[in-house]
N, C-alpha and C positions, 0 to 999 in steps of 0.2 A: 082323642079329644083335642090335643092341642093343634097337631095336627088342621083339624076344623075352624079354630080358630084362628090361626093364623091364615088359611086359607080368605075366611070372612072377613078378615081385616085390610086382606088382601084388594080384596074386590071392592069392599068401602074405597079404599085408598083411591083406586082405581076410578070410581067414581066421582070420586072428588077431586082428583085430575080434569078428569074430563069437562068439567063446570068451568073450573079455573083456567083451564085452556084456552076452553073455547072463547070467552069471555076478553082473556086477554090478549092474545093470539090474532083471534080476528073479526078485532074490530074497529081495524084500520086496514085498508088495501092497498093504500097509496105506500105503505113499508114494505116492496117485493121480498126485494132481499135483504133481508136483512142480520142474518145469522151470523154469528160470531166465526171467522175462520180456526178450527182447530183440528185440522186436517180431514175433514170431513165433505161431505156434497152440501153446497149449500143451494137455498131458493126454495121458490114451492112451485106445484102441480096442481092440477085441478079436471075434476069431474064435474058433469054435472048433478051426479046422486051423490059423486062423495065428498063434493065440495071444496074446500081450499087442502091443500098435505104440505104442511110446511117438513121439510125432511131433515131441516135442526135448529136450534135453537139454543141460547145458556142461560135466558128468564123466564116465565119462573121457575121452569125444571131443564135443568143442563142434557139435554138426550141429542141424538143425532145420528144419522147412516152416515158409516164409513167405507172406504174401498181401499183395498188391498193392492199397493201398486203393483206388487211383484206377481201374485197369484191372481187378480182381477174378483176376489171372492166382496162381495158387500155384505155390512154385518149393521146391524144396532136398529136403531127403532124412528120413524116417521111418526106425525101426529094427523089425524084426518078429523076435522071439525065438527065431519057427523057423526065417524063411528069409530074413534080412539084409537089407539095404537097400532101399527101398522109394522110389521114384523119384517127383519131383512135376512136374521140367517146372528148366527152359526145353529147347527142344530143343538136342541139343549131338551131338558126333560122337566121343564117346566110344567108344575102340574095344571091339567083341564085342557090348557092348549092347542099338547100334541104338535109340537114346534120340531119335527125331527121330516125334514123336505125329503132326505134320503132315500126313507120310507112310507112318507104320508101325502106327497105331493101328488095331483091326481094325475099326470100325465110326464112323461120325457121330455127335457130332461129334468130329473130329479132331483133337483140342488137349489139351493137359494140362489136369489140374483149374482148374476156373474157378469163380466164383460169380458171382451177377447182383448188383451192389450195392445194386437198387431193390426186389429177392425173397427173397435171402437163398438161391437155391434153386443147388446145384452141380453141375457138367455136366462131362464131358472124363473123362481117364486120369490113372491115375497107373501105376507100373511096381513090379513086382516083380524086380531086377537077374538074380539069381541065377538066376531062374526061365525068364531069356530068351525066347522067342517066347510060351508060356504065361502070363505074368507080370505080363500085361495088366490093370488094376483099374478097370473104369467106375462113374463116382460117380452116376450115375442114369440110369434111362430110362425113362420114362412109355409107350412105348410096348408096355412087357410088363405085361401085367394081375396080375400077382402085385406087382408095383416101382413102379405106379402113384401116384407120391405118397410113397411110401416111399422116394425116395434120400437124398442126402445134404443137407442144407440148414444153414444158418447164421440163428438169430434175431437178427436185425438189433435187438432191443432189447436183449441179452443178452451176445452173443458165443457162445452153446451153439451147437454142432454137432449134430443130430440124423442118425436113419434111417442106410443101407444102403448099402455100398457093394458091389460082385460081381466076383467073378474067375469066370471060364467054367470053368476046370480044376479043378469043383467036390468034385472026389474029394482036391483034397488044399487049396484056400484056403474057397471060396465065397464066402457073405456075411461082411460083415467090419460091426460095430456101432460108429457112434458114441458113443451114449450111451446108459447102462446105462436111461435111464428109457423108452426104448421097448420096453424086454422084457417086453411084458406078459403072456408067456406065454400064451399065445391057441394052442390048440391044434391050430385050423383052420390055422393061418397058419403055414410051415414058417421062412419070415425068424427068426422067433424063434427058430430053431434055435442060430443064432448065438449066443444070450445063454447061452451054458453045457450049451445041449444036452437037456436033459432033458425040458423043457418043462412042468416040476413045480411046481418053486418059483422065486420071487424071487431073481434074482442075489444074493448075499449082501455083495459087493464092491458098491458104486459108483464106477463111472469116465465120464468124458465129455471131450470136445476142446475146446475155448475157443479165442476168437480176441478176446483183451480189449483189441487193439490198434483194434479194428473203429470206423471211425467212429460216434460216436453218431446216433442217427434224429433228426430235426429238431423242436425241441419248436414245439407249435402255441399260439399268443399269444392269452392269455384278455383280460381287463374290463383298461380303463387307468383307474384310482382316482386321485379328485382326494383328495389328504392335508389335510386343514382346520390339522392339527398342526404342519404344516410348512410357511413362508413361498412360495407359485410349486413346488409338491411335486405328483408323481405316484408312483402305486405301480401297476406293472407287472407283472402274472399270464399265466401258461401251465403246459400241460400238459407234464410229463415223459414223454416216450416211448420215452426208454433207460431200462437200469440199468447203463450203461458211462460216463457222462459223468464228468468230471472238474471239471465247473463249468457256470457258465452266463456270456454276458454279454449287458447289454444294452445298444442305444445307439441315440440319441434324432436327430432332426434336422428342421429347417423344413420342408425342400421337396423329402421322401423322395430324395436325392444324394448330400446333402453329412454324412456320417455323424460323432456323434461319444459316446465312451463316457457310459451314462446314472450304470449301476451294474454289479457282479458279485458272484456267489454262490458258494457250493462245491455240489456236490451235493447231489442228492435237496429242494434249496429249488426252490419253486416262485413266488416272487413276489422283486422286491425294488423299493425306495423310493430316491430321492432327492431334494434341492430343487435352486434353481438356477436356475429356470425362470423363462422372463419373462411378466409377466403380459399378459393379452387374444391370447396367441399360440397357436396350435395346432401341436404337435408329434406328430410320427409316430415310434414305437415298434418295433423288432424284435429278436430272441432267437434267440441261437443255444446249443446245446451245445458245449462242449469236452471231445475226448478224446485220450487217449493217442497214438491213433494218426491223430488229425487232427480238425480239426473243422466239426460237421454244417452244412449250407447254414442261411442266415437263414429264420427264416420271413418271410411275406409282413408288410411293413408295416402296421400300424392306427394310425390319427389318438387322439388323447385331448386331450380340453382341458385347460390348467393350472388348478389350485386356489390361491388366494386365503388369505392370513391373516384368521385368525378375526378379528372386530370384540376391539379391546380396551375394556372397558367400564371406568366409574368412576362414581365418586359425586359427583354434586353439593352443592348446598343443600338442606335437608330443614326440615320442622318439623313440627308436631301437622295442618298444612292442604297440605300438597304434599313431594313427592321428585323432585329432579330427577336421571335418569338420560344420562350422558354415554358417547358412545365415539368411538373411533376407528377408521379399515378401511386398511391398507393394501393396494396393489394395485389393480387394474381390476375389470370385469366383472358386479359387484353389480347386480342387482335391484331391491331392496328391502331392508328391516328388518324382520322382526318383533320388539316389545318383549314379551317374557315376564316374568309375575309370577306365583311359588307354581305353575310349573308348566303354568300357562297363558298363552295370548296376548291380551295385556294390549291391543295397539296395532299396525296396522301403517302404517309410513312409507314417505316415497319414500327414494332414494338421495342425495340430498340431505343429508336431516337428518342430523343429528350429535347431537341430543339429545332426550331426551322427558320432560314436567313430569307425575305422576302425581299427580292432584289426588284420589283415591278412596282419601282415609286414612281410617280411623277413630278418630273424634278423642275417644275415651276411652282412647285410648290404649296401649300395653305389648303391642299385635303387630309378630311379624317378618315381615318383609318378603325375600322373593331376587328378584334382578331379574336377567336377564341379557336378551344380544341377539343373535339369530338371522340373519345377511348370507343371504339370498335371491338366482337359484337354487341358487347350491353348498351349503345347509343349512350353515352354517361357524357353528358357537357358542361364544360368549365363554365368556371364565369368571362363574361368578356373583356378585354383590357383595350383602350382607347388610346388612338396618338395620331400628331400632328408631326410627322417627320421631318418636314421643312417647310415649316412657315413661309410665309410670302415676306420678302425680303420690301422695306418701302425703299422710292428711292430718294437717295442724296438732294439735299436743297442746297445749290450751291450757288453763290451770290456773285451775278456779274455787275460790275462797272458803268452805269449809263453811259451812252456815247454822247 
């Protein structure tokens, strides 16, 4: 008996959801998306029998499908405007229902909605409550040549939900659309029926499903840049291949193990720089994204050698017959020197030197001179130093005697 009644109470309840729902929910279109993020899919979908499916919400009842980053399983409940709750999974023994996909799904595969997290592409059921045995909704099947590619998928750069999902009991659900930008109204193709019916014009609404919780995709690790600017400095480049990340980080270590933070970015940056570094050492480099709802695997390691401080240059003793040019190099690694004058390479030395005497004045005097010096192979260059070796002499005004 009680049993009964709480079942009864059940289904009142239920109906009086559905009132309040519908009512409050949608009766405004111009609020797409609007769901509160709490790690969940948000946006709606739309049929043209089943009408708007908002897939969550937290006024005036907190419900919503979630997805599972690590297993790709979707669980919780959608709301559909004409025929009420819309079932995502886990199995459970909910009475009247019959909510256990395992065993009651009418076709393979037998599971509630799932996605592949390495394809982005979705597979399994989800339920329509009210609808009972009929109520059945498969999120794709490649094996019907009209749904071919056309089910439901997730862009793994994105979070957008695309393509199709199908209820068999097509006289009163059918296709059910993700996101409005597959309506391209293609006349051959009846899927598009979905998007408004007509087949005429452009949905005039935009709507789509979002899953902005979605791990970001793994950025791929470009060129490791020696920084001449900065003391033992590399600068760190990759591709972005989300637009979900929340950041990047990256982090540096001898002997690809033993990991430790290099630098970190916020979004949509694709490089970043730090010093730190010791010199003659080789360091390995990797980059991952972070996102909301977790974050993406490392890429694969890349070695990069450390970069060196520029040569500091100075000025010697000078005169009308010689310039002598002085620097310093902190750090290992160097090559060589080139000595640059006006542009050109004046001289090249070993690693050794530390200083170079330019005997190639011209000794009338009153030209300038820029020297700087070039540490070879990391091209790493000084600043330049300026001189006037022998001024132009004026001459003597010396006072004769009118005759």
């Amino acid at each position: 008996m009680l049993k009964k009644v709480l079942k009864n109470i059940g289904i009142v309840f239920l109906l009086f959801l559905a009132v309040a729902l519908s009512f409050i929910l949608f009766r405004n279109k111009t609020d797409i998306i609007h769901a509160d993020n709490k790690g969940r899919i948000t946006g709606w979908a739309y049929g043209n029998n089943i009408g708007w499916v908002s897939v969550s919400s937290s006024t005036p009842v907190d419900y919503g499908v979630e997805i599972n980053n690590t297993t790709g399983d979707f669980s919780g409940y959608a709301w559909s405007e004409m025929f009420g709750w819309i079932y995502f999974g886990p199995d459970t023994t909910i009475p009247t229902y019959g909510l256990i996909a395992s065993s009651s799904a009418p076709s393979d595969p037998k599971t509630w909605a799932k996605f592949a997290t390495t394809t982005g592409a979705v597979t399994g059921w989800a339920k329509i409550l009210l609808a009972g045995a009929d109520g059945w909704i498969k999120m794709s099947d490649d094996s019907v040549d009209v749904w071919n590619g056309k089910g439901v998928k997730i862009d793994l750069a994105t979070g957008d939900f695309s393509g199709w999902a199908w209820n068999n009991d097509s006289a009163n659900v059918g296709w059910i659309s993700f996101n409005s930008a597959d309506c391209d109204q293609d006349s051959n193709n009846y899927i598009d029926i979905a998007c408004f019916g007509d087949n005429t014009t452009t949905p005039v609404i935009s709507y789509k499903v979002n899953f902005s919780n979605l791990i970001p995709v793994t950025p791929i690790m470009g060129a490791i840049e020696n920084l001449p600017s900065f003391c033992y400095g590399a600068k760190v480049n990759w591709a972005d291949k989300s637009s979900n990340e929340t950041g990047f980080v990256v982090e540096k270590s001898r002997d690809s193990s033993n990991w430790s933070i290099f630098c970190s970015v916020n979004p949509d940056i694709t490089n970043c720089f730090n010093s730190g570094l010791d010199p003659s050492t080789t360091y390995y480099f990797r980059v991952k994204a972070t996102g909301a709802g977790g974050d993406s695997a490392w890429s694969p390691s890349d070695p990069g050698n450390t970069s060196y401080c520029a040569p500091v240059v100075s000025l010697g003793s000078f005169d009308c017959d010689k310039v002598e040019i002085k620097w310093a190099q902190a750090g290992e690694g160097v090559d060589h020197y080139e000595v640059w004058r006006n542009n050109g390479v004046l001289a090249t030395t070993t690693v050794a030197t530390i200083n170079y005497i330019d005997t190639d004045i011209d000794p009338k005097g009153g030209d300038k001179y820029e020297y700087k010096i070039i540490a070879q192979t990391e091209g790493l260059t000084s600043d330049s130093v300026f001189v006037i070796p022998c001024p132009t002499k004026l001459p003597k005004w010396k006072e004769v005697k009118p005759e």
